[in-house]
C-alpha positions in Angstrom: 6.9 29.8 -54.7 4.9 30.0 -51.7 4.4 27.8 -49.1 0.7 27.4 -47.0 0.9 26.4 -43.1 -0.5 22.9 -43.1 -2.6 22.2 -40.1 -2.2 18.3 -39.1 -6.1 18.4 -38.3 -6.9 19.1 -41.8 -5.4 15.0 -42.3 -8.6 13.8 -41.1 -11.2 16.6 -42.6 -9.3 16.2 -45.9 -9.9 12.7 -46.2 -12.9 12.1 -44.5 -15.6 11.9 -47.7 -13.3 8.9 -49.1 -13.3 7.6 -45.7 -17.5 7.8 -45.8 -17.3 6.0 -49.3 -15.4 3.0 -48.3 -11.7 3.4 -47.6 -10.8 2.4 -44.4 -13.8 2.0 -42.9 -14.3 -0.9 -41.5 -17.3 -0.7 -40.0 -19.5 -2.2 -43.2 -19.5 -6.1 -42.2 -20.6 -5.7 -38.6 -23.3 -3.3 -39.7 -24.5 -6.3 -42.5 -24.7 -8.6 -39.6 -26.9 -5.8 -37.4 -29.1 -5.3 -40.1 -32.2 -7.4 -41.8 -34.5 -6.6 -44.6 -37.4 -4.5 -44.7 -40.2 -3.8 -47.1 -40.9 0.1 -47.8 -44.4 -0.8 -46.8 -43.2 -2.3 -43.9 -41.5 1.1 -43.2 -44.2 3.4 -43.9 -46.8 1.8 -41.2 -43.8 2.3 -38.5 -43.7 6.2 -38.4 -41.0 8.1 -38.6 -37.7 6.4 -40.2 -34.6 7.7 -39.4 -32.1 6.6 -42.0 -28.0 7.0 -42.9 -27.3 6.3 -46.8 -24.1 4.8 -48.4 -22.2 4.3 -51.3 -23.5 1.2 -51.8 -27.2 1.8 -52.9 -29.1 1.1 -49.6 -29.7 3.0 -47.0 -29.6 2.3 -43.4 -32.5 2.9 -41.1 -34.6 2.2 -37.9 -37.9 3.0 -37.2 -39.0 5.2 -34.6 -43.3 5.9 -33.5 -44.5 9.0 -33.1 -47.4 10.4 -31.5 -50.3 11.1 -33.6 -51.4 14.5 -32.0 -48.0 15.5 -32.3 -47.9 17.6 -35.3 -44.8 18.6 -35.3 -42.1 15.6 -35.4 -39.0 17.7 -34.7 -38.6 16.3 -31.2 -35.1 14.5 -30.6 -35.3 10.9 -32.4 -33.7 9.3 -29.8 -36.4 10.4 -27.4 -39.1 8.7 -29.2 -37.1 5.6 -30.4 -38.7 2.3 -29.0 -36.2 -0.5 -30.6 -33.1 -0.7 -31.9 -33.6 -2.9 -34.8 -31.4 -1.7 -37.7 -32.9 -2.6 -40.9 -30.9 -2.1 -44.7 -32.9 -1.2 -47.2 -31.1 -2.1 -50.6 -31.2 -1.5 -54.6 -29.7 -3.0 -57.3 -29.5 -3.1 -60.7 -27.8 -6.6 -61.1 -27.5 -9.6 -58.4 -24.1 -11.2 -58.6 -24.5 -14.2 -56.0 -23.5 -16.9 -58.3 -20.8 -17.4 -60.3 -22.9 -17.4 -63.4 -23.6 -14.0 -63.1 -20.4 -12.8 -62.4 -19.0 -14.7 -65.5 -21.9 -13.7 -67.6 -20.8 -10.0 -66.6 -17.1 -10.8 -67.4 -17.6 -12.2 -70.7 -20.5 -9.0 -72.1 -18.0 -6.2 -71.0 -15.2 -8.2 -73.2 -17.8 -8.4 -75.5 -18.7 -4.3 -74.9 -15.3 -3.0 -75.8 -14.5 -4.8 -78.7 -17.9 -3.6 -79.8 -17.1 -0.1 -79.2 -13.3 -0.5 -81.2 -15.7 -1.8 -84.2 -17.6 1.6 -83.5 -14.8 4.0 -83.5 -13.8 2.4 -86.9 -17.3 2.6 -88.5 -19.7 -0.1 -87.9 -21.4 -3.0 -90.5 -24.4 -4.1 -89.7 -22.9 -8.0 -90.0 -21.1 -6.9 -86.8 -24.2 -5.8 -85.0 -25.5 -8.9 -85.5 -22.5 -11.0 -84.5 -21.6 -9.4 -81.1 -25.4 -9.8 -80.4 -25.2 -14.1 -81.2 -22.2 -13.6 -78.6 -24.4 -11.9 -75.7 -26.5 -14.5 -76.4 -24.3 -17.4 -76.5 -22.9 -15.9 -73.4 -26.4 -15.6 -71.8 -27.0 -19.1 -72.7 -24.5 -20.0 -70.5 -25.1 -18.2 -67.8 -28.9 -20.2 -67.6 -27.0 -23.4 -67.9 -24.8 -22.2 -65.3 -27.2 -21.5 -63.1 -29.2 -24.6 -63.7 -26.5 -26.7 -62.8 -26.4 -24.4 -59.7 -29.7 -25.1 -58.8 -28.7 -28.7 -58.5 -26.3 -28.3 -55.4 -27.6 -30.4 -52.4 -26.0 -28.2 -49.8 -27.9 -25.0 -50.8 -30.6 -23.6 -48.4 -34.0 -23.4 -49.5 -33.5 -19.6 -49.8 -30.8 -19.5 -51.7 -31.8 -22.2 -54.0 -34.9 -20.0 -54.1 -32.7 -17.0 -55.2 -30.7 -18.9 -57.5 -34.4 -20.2 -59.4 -35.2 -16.8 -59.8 -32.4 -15.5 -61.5 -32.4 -18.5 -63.9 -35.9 -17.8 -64.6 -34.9 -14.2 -65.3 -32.0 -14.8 -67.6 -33.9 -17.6 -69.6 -36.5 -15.3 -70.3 -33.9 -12.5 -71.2 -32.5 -14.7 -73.4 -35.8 -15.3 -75.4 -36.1 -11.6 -75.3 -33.1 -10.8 -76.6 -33.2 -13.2 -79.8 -36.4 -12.1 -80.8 -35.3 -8.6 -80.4 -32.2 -9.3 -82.6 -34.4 -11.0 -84.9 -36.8 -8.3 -85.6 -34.0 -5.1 -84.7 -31.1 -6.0 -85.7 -30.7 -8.5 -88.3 -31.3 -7.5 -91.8 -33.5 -10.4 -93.2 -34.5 -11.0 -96.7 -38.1 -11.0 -98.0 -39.7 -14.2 -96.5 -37.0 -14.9 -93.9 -38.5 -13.3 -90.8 -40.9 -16.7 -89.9 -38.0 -18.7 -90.8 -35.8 -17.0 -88.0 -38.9 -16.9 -86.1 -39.2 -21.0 -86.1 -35.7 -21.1 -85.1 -36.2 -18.8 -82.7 -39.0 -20.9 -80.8 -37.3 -23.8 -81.7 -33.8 -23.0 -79.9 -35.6 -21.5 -76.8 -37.7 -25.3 -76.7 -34.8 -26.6 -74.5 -35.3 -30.2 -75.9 -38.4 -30.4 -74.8 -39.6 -31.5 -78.4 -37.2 -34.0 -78.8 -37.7 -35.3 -75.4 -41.7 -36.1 -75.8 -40.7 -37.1 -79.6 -38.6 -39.7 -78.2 -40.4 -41.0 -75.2 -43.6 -41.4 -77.9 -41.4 -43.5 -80.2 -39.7 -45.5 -77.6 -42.9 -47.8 -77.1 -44.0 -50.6 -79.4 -47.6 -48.6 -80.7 -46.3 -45.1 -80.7 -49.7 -44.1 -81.8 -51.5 -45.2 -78.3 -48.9 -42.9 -76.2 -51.1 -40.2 -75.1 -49.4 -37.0 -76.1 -48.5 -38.8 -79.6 -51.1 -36.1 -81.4 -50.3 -33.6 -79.1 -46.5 -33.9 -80.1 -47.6 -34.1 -84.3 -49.3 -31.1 -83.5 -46.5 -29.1 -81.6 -43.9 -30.3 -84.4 -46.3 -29.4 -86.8 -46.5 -25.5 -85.3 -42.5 -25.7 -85.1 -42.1 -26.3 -88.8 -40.2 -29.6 -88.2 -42.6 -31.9 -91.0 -40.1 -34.3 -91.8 -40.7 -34.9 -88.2 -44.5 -35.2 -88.6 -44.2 -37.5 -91.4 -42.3 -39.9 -89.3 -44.6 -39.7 -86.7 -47.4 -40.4 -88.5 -46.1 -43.8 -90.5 -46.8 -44.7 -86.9 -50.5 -44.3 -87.1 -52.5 -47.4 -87.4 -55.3 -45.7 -89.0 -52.6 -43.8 -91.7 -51.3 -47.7 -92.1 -55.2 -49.1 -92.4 -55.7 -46.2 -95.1 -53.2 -45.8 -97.4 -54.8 -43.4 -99.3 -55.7 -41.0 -97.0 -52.5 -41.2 -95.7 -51.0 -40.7 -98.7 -53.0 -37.2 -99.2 -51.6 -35.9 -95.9 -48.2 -36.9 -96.6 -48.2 -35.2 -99.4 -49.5 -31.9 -98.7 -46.6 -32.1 -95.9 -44.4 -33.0 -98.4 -45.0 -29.8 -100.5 -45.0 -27.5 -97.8 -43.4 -24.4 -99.2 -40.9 -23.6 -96.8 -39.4 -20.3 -98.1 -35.7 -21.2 -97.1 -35.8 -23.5 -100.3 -37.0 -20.9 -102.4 -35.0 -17.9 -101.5 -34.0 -15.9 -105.1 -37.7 -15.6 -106.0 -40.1 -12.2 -105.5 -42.4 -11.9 -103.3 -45.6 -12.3 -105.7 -43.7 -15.7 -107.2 -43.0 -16.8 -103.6 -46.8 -15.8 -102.4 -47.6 -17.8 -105.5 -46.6 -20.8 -104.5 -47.6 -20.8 -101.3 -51.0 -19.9 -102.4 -51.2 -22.6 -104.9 -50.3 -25.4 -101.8 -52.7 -23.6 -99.1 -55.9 -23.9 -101.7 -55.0 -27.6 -102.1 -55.0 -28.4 -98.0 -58.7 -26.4 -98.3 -59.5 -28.4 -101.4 -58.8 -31.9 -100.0 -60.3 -31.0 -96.0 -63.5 -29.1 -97.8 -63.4 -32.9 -99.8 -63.4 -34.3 -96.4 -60.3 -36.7 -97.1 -59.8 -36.8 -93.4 -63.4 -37.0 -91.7 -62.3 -40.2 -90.7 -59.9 -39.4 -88.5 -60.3 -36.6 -86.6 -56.4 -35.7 -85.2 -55.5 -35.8 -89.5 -58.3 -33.6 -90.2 -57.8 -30.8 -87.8 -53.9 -31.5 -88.6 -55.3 -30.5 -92.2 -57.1 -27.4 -90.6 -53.7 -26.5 -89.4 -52.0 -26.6 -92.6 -54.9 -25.1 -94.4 -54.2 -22.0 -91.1 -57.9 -22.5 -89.7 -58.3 -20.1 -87.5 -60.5 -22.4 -86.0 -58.0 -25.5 -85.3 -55.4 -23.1 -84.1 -58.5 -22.3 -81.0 -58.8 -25.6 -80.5 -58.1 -26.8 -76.6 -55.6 -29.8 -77.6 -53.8 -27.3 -79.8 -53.2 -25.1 -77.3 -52.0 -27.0 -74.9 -49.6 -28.6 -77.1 -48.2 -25.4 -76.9 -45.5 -24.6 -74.3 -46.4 -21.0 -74.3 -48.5 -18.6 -76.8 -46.2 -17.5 -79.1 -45.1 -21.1 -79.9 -49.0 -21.1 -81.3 -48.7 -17.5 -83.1 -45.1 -19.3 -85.0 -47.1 -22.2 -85.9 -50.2 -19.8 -87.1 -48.2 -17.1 -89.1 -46.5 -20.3 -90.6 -49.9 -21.4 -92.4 -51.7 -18.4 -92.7 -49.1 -15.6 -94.0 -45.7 -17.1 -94.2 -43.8 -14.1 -96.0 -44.8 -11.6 -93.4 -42.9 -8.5 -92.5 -41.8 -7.3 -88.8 -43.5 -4.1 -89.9 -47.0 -5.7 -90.8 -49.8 -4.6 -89.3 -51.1 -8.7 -89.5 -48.0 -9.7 -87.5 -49.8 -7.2 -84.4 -52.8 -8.2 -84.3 -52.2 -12.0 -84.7 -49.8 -11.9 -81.4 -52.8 -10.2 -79.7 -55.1 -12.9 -81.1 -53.3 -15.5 -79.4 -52.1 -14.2 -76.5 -55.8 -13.5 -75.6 -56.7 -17.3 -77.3 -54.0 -18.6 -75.2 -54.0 -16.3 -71.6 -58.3 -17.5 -71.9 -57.9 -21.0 -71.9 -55.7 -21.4 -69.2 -57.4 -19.0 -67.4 -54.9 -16.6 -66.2 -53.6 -13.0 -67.3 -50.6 -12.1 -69.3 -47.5 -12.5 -67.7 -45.5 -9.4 -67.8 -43.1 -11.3 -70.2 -45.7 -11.9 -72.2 -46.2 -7.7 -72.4 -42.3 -7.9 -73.6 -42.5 -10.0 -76.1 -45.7 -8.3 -77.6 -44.0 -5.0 -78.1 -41.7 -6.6 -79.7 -43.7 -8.0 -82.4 -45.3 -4.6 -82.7 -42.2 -3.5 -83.0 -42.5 -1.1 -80.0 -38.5 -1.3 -79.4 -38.7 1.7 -76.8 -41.4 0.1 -74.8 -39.2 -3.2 -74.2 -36.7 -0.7 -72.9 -38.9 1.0 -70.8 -41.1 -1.9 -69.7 -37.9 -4.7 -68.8 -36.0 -1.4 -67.4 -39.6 -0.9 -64.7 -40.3 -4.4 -64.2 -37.1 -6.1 -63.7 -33.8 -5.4 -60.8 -31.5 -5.7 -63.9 -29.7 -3.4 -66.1 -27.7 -6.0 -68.0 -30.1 -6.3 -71.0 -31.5 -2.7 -71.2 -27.7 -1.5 -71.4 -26.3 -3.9 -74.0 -29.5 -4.1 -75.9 -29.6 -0.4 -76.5 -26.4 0.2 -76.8 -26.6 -2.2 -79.8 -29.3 -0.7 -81.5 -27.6 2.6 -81.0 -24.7 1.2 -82.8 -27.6 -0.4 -85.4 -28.9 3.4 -86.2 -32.4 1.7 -84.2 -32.1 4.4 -81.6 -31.4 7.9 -83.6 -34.7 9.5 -82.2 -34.4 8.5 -78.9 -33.2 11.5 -76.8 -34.1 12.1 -73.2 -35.2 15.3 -72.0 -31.8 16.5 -70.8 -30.0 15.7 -73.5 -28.2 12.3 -73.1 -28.9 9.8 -75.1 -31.0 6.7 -74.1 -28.2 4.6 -74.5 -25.5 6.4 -72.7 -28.3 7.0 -69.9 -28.6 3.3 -69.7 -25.2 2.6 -69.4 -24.5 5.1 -67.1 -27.2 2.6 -64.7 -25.8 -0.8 -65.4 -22.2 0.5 -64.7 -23.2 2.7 -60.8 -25.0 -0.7 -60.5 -22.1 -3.0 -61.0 -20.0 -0.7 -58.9 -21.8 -1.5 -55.7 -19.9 -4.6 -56.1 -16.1 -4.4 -54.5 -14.6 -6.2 -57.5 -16.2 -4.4 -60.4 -15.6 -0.9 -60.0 -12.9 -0.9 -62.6 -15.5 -2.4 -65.3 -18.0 0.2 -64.4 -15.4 3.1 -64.9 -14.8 1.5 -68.3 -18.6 1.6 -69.4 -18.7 5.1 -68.3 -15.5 5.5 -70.7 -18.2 5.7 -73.4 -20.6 7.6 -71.6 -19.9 11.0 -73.7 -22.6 13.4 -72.6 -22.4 12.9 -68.5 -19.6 9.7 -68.3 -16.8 11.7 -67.0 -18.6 13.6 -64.4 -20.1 9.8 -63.1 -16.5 8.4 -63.8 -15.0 11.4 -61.3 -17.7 10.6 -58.8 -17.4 7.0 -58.8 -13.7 7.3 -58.3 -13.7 9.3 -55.3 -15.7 6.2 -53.9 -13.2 3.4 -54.8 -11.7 1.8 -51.4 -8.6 2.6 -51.6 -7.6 -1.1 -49.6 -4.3 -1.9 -51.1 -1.6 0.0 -52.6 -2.0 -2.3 -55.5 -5.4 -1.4 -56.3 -4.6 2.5 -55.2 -2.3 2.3 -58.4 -4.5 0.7 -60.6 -7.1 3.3 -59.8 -4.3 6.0 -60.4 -3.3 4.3 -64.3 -7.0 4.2 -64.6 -7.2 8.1 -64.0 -4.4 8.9 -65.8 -6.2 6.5 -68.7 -8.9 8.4 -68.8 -7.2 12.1 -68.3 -9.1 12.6 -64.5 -5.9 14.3 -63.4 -7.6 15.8 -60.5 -9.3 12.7 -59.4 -6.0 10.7 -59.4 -4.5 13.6 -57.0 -6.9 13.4 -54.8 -5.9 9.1 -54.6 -2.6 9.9 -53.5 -3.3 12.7 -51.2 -5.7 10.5 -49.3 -3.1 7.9 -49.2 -0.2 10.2 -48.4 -2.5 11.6 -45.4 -3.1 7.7 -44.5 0.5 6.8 -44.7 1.8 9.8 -42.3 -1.0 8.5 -39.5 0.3 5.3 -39.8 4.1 6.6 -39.2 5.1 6.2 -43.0 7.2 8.9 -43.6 8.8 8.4 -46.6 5.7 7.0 -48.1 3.6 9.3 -47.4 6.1 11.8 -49.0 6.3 9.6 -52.5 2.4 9.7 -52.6 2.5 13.8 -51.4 4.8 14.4 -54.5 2.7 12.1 -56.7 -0.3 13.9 -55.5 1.5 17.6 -56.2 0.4 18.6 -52.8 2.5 21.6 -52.3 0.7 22.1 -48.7 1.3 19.0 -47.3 4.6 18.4 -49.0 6.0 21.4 -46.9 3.8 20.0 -43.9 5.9 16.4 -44.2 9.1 18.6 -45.0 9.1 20.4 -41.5 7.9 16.7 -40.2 11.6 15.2 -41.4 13.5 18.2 -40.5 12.1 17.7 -36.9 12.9 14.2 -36.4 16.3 15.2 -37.8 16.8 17.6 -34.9 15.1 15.1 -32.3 17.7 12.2 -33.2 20.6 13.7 -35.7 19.7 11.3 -38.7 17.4 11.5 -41.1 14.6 8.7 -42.3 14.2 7.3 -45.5 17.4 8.8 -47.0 16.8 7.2 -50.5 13.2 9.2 -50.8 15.3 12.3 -50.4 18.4 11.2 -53.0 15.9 11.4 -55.5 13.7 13.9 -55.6 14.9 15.6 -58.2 12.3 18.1 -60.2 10.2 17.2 -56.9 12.0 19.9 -55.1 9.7 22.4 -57.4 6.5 21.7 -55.5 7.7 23.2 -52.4 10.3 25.6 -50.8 10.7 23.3 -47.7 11.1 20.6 -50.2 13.8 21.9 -51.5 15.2 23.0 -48.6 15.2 19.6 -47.1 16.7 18.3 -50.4 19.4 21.6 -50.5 20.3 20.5 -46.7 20.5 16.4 -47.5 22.7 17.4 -50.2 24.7 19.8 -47.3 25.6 16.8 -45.4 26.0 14.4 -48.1 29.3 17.1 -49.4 30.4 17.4 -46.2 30.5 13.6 -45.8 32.2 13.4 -48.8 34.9 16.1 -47.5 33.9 18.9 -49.9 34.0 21.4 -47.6 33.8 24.5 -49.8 30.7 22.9 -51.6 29.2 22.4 -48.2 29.7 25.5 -47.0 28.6 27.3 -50.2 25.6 25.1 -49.8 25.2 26.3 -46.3 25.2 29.8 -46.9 22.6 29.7 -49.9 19.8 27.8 -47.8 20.5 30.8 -45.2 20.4 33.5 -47.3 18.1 32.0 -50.2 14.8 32.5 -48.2 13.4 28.9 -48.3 14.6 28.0 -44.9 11.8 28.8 -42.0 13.2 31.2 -39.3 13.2 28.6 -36.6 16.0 26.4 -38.4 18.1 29.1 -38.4 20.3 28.5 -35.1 20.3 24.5 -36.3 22.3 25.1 -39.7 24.2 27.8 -37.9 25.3 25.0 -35.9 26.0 22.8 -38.6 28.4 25.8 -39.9 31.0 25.1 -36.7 32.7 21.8 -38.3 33.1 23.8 -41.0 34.6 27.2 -39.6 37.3 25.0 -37.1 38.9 23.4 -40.1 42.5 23.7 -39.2 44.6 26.1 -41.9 41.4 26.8 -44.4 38.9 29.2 -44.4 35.5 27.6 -46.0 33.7 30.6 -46.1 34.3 33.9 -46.8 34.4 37.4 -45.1 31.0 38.1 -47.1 29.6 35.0 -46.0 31.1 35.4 -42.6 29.0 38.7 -42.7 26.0 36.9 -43.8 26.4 34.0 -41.2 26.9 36.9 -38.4 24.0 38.8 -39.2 22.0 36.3 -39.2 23.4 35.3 -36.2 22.3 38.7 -34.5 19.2 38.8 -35.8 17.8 35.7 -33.9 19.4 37.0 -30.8 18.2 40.6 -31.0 15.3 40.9 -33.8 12.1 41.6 -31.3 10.2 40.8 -34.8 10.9 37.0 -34.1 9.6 36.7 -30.6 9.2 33.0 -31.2 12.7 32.5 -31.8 13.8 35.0 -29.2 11.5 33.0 -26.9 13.1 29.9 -28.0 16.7 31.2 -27.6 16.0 32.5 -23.8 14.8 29.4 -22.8 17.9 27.2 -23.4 20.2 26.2 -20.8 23.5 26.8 -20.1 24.6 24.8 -23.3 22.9 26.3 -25.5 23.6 29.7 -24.3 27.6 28.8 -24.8 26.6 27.2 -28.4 25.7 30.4 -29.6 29.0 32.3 -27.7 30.9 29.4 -29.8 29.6 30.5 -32.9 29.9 34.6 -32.5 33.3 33.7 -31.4 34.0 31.2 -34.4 32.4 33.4 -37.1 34.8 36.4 -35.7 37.9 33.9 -36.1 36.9 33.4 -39.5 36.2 36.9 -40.1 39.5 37.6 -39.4 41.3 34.7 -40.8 39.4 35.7 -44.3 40.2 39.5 -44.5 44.2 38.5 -43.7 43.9 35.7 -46.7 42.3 38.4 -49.1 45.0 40.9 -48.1 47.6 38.2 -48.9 45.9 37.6 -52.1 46.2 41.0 -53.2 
């Protein structure tokens, strides 16, 4: 076992790329105050940019003009550098300002791993679809968190601005993602997709409905409120016709003519809402729809309803005019355009499939209908939501993934439909999976946050293809703050079998502990660490201090090292020589000297401790009336002896030796003359003996 000089200049060299990430350095909240935001267009009309990145996905800069004629911009930057404005130029893939965020996070990587158990186990498609109601439920909240958020007097304009945002963001996430689990992964029955669909709009109306519904029936005439056909017209689109018919016993003209309201309360009436119906084919449900659509065309071709014209184009709607559904009051009865393509592919082809070409070219109707009459282009939400419906799963991915700061839904969504069997053909061009590559962003995203490194690591956990090797980068970038969360780190790394990576954790922290003066700590983190170099560095460290004061530190470090000594001879040296004194102590003098003897002779103890456990050996060899050692160890002890005094080989020790004063010169007289005593004594006890 051999032992490598440790250089105490190595302490800071070693350390120094965790020190960059984040341990220790302190620096990090002064340089957020220094530093301001700036756009990269901003940046680019400035010149040159001279820029220091982080761990935490920015990068810090300042901007420095250059001449124009000067082609060559290699001149010193601190030469041409004007201000000294320090600007931060930050990326993320997930804002966590609120607490709505942070619990929303909380609750989807519970939600993640208990996924991934089902996974391991082999996964129904029932459990697809219920860990995707529970990211929903839990996104849900997180909009009603923020909502309420957005209440708070004391916030500042930009902040409430920020907070705005982000509900906006999740809200419409939230639409996404039930449409997406509609049409991905749920596995619906024959006529159930515009069922879901209704619900879908329905759930994502936020009251609104009911809200209008009840402010209209609130007054005495219902039927003079001014949105009273707007909301018949909305409820009508959202399926709700018990609804309608209430409404409409409202109507003065439906009171003054019976009849004709009669005829309209019963086509709504028979409305052939597949739920009811479920059991029957597809011809025998098409059937019966077909039967009740060519009545609503019989009685409005009849012109039952000329006479009023809100129940005749309500007629139109039932009958899935085209036409009506064009028409500017139906339009803006609807809250956005895919309220109006619910309503439409209720009327016109109510046992669609996600997979029919109709459902495509209907969303692109009335998104163009819809986008015209208000006179303004599709949102990009808008462009989400259409993919869906053409059931362009891959372009959500990609399109939310470009357009919006946020990982969450891309990751979770995907990882879903992996799970689902939705994403079997999607392979990158290097060879992980779209999934895993997505997961792999949402978790370096989440670990630019202090207090969610640990989830991150745990979403790499299931990274197979490139996890680890992010997992061992990550790692070497945790903070190591506390020596609570230095052992957490370590069980995480021994969790996750990154045996190196939690090595390098306690060598950094042994290295920290010895600059702070923490001996004996930074010796239980050296031996934790197995580094044999600095182990026999911190080894030479004790035995110095010994010799500078007589006692050793942190005794109960050395009591127990036990297989420890294995790492390092000067280990076990120092644990041979505690064990020296703790015998002698003890008054086992033969054991002590025995013990003596071996760390002499054994080869682990350094050269320049020689003369101090020769020392040591006096006590032992004036022992009135016993001889501890004998004549072959007296040899061994006297040759030793002579070999620091004489050996040219070890001029440092020689040197050492010659420069002691008188005391020391007499020390070593005292032991040539003590080790002869002994010699003697021990040859006349043998000769006795025998």
């Amino acid at each position: 076992m051999a032992d490598v000089e440790y250089d105490e200049n190595d302490e800071e060299r070693s350390s120094a790329s965790r020190v960059g990430a984040g341990s220790g350095y302190n620096g990090d909240e002064e340089e957020e105050e220094a530093t301001s935001s700036l756009t990269m267009s901003e940046v680019h009309t400035c010149g040159r940019v001279l820029l220091r990145t982080n761990p935490r996905n920015s990068i810090a800069i300042f901007t420095a003009p250059y001449d124009d004629h000067d082609d060559d911009h290699s001149n010193s930057d601190k030469e041409t550098a004007t201000s000294t404005d320090l600007y931060e130029v930050q990326w993320s893939g997930i804002v966590l300002t609120t607490d709505s965020v942070r619990k929303l996070v909380s609750q989807s990587h519970a939600f993640f791993m208990e996924l991934q158990e089902y996974a391991g186990k082999g996964m129904d498609p029932d459990v697809c679809v219920k860990y995707s109601r529970l990211y929903r439920v839990a996104l849900y909240e997180c909009t009603q968190g923020l909502n309420y958020e957005c209440e708070n007097v004391d916030l500042e304009e930009n902040e409430l601005q920020d907070i705005k945002g982000q509900l906006e963001m999740y809200s419409l996430l939230n639409v996404l993602w039930h449409l997406c689990e509609i049409l991905f992964i749920e596995t619906l029955p024959v006529g159930c997709l515009i069922q879901q669909l209704l619900e879908w709009v329905r759930w994502h109306d936020r009251g609104d409905t009911d809200d209008v519904m009840n402010d209209v029936m609130s007054g005495v005439r219902p039927d003079t409120h001014q949105d009273y056909w707007s909301i018949v017209y909305r409820l009508t689109l959202q399926g709700r016709i018990d609804d309608v018919r209430k409404l409409l016993t409202y109507s003065s003209y439906c009171k003054e003519n019976k009849k004709v309201f009669d005829s309209i309360d019963e086509l709504l009436r028979k409305v052939p809402m597949i739920k009811s119906v479920i059991g029957h084919s597809r011809t025998e449900l098409m059937g019966l729809w077909f039967v009740w659509n060519q009545e609503c065309k019989r009685r409005r071709d009849r012109q039952d309803f000329v006479g009023c014209p809100q129940l005749n184009l309500l007629c139109g709607l039932l009958c899935g005019d085209k036409s009506c559904f064009s028409r500017p009051e139906v339009i803006d009865c609807c809250k956005m355009w895919y309220d109006m393509l619910v309503g439409r592919l209720l009327y016109t082809s109510p046992l669609i499939l996600s997979t029919d070409y109709d459902l495509h070219v209907i969303a692109k109707d009335c998104l163009k209908l819809y986008c015209d009459h208000k006179g303004t282009a599709p949102y990009y939400f808008d462009t989400f939501i259409l993919s869906a419906l053409e059931n362009k799963v891959i372009d959500v991915i990609k399109m939310v993934s470009s357009k919006l700061s946020n990982w969450w839904f891309v990751s979770h969504m995907t990882n879903l439909l992996h799970h689902r069997g939705s994403l079997v053909t999607s392979q990158l061009e290097y060879g992980s999976q779209l999934s895993e590559f997505l997961l792999i962003e949402y978790a370096t995203a989440l670990f630019v946050h202090p207090s969610l490194w640990e989830v991150a690591i745990s979403y790499l956990s299931y990274c197979p293809t490139q996890g680890r090797h992010f997992m061992c980068s990550l790692v070497e970038r945790v903070p190591l703050t506390t020596s609570t969360k230095a052992l957490k780190l370590i069980r995480l790394c021994q969790r996750y079998e990154m045996t190196e990576e939690a090595q390098s954790i306690c060598r950094v922290l042994a290295r920290r502990c010895y600059g702070d003066g923490r001996m004996g700590s930074a010796l239980t983190w050296c031996i934790k660490g197995q580094d044999a170099t600095f182990a026999a560095f911190l080894a030479e460290k004790y035995f110095d201090f010994y010799e500078s004061i007589g006692e050793f530190g942190d005794l109960s470090i050395l009591d127990y090292l036990g297989d420890a000594v294995l790492l390092s001879n000067r280990l076990a040296f120092l644990s041979k020589y505690r064990d020296f004194h703790k015998q002698y102590s003890f008054g086992n003098y033969e054991a002590a000297g025995q013990l003596l003897v071996s760390l002499l002779t054994s080869g682990i103890t350094l050269k320049k401790y020689w003369l101090t456990l020769l020392t040591d050996s006096i006590p032992l060899l004036q022992i009135p009336d016993k001889c501890v050692f004998s004549s072959a160890d007296t040899y061994e002890l006297l040759h030793i002896l002579q070999e620091i005094d004489n050996t040219s080989s070890y001029s440092d020790q020689k040197d050492m030796i010659t420069s002691q004063d008188e005391f020391s010169i007499n020390k070593i007289s005292l032991l040539r003359l003590a080790l002869v005593r002994n010699l003697q004594s021990s040859l006349v006890l043998r000769e006795r003996k025998h």
